[in-house]
C-alpha positions as CSV (number, residue, x, y, z in Angstrom):
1,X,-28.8,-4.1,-9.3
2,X,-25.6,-2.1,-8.1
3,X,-24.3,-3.4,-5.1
4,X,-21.2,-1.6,-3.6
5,X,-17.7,-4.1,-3.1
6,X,-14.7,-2.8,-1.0
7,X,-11.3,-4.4,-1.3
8,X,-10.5,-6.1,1.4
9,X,-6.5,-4.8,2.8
10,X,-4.9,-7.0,5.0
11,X,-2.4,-4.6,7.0
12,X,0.7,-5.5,9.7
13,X,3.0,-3.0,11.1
14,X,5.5,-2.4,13.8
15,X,6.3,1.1,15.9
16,X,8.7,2.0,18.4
17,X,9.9,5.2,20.1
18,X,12.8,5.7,22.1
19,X,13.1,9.0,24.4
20,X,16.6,10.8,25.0
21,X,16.0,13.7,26.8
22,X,14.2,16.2,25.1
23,X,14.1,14.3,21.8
24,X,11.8,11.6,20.9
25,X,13.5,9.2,18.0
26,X,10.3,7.1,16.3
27,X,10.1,4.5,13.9
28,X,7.1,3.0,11.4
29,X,6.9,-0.3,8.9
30,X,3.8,-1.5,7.8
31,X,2.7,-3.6,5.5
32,X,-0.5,-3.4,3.6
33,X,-1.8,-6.5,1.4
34,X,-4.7,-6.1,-1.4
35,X,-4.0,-2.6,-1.9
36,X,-6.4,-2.2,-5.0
37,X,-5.3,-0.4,-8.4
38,X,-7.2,0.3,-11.4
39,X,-5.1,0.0,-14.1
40,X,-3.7,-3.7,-12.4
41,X,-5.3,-4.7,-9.2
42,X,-3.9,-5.6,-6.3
43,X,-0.4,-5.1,-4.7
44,X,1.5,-5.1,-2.0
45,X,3.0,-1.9,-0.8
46,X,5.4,-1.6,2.1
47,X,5.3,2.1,4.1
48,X,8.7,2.7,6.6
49,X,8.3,6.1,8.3
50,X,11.8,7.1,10.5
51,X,10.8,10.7,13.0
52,X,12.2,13.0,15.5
53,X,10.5,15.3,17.6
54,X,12.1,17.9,20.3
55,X,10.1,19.0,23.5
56,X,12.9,21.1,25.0
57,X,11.4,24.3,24.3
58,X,8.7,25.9,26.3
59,X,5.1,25.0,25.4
60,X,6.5,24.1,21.8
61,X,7.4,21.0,19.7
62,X,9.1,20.7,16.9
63,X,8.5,17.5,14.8
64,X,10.3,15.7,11.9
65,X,8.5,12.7,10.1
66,X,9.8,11.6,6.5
67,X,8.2,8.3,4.9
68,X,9.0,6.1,2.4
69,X,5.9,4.1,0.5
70,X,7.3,1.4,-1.9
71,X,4.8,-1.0,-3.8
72,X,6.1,-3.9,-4.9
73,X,5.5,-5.6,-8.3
74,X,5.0,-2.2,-9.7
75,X,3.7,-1.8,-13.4
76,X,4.4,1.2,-15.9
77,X,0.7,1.7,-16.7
78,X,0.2,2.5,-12.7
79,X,1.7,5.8,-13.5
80,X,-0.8,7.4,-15.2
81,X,-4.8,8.3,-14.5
82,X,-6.4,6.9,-12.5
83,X,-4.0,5.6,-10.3
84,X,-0.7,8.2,-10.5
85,X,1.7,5.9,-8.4
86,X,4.8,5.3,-8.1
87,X,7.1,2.5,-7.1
88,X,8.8,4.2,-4.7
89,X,6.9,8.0,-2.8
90,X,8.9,10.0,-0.6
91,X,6.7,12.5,2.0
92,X,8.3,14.5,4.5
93,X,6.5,16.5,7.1
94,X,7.7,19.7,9.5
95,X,5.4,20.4,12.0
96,X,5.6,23.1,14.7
97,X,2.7,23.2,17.8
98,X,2.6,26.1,20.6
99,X,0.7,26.6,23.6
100,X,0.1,30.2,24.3
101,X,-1.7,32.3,27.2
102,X,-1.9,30.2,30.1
103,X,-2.4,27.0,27.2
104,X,-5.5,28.2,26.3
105,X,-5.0,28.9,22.8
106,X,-3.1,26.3,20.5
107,X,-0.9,26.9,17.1
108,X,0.2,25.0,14.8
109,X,1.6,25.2,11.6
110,X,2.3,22.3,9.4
111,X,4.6,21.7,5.9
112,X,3.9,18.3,3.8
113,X,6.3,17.9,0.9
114,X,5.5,15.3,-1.5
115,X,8.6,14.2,-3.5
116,X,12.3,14.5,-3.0
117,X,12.5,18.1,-3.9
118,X,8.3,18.7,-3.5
119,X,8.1,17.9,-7.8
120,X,4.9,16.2,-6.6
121,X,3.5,18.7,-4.9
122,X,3.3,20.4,-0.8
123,X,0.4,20.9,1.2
124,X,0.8,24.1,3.9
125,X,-1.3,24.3,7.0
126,X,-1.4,27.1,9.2
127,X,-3.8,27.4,12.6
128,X,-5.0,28.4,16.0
129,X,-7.8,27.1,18.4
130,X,-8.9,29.0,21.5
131,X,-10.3,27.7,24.5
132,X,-13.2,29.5,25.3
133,X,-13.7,27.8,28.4
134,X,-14.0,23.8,29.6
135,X,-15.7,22.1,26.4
136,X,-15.9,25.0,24.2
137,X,-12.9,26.6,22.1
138,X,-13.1,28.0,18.2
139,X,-10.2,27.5,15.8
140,X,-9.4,29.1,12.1
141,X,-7.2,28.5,9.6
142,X,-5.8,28.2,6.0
143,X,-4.4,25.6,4.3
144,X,-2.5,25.9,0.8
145,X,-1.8,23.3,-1.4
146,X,0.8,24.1,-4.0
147,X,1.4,22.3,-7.2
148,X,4.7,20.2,-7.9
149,X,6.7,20.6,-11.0
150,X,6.3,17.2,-12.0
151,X,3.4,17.0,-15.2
152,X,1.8,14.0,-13.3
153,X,1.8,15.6,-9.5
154,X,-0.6,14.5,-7.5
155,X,-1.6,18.0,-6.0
156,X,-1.7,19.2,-9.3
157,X,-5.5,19.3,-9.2
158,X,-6.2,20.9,-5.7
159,X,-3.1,23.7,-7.0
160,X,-5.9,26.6,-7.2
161,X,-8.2,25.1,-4.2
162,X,-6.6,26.2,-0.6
163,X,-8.7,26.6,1.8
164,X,-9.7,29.0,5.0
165,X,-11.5,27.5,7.8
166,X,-13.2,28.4,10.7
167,X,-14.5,25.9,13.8
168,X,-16.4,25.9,17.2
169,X,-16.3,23.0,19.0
170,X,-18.4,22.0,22.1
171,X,-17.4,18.8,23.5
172,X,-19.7,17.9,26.3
């Protein structure tokens, strides 16, 4: 009989976040135990995320988040399908939020970039929710995911997939 096993992760971390001003300096490490490969089995990888954020414009943020993801004991044959890591991942993350009309309808548009110079791939993510009124608001949106120009990058797959999305939400 096929019975389904997850790996068990054992994970510890410590944040902080230190306000000056307008600005919001912020700081990530966590540790994650187990992590489960399938070319090797289990590792240890380390994730350290550094971010800044600015509130000093009107009904706007502006935010900054760049991480590092480093697993330790890392084996060449982890490279390739059907793991594709890497000893040491950069992400980066730009994100821009706005409150229009009276803060009833919300923007946002969002830039991941995987890699030092995006050879593994970015992810784009434009979009907009509207309050309709208390409890009910509808959102759309598109998200593009763009290949990298690395042969092994990880968005290669979804290169030809983006998306448009539409929501209505009722929260009661």
């Amino acid at each position: 009989a096929f019975r389904m096993q997850h790996a068990r992760v054992l994970l510890g971390g410590v944040g902080g976040d230190y306000a000056i001003g307008s600005w919001l300096a912020k700081a990530e490490l966590a540790v994650l135990d187990g992590v489960d490969f399938a070319t090797t089995g289990k590792k240890t990888r380390i994730d350290a995320m550094l971010g800044l954020e600015y509130y000093g414009f009107v009904e706007n943020t502006i935010a900054l988040e760049i991480v590092n993801r480093h697993i330790d004991d890392f084996e060449g044959s982890m490279r390739g399908f059907p793991d594709f890591a890497q000893r040491d991942s950069l992400e980066t993350a730009l994100r821009w939020s706005a409150d229009w009309w009276n803060a009833r309808l919300h923007t946002t548009a969002l830039a991941i970039v995987l890699g030092e110079k995006a050879q593994d791939g970015s992810v784009l993510r434009f979009s907009g929710d509207y309050d309709i009124r208390d409890g009910l608001s509808a959102g759309a949106g598109i998200q593009i995911f763009l290949a990298g120009g690395d042969a092994n990058g990880l968005l290669d797959p979804f290169d030809q997939n983006d998306r448009i999305f539409l929501r209505i939400k009722y929260s009661f």
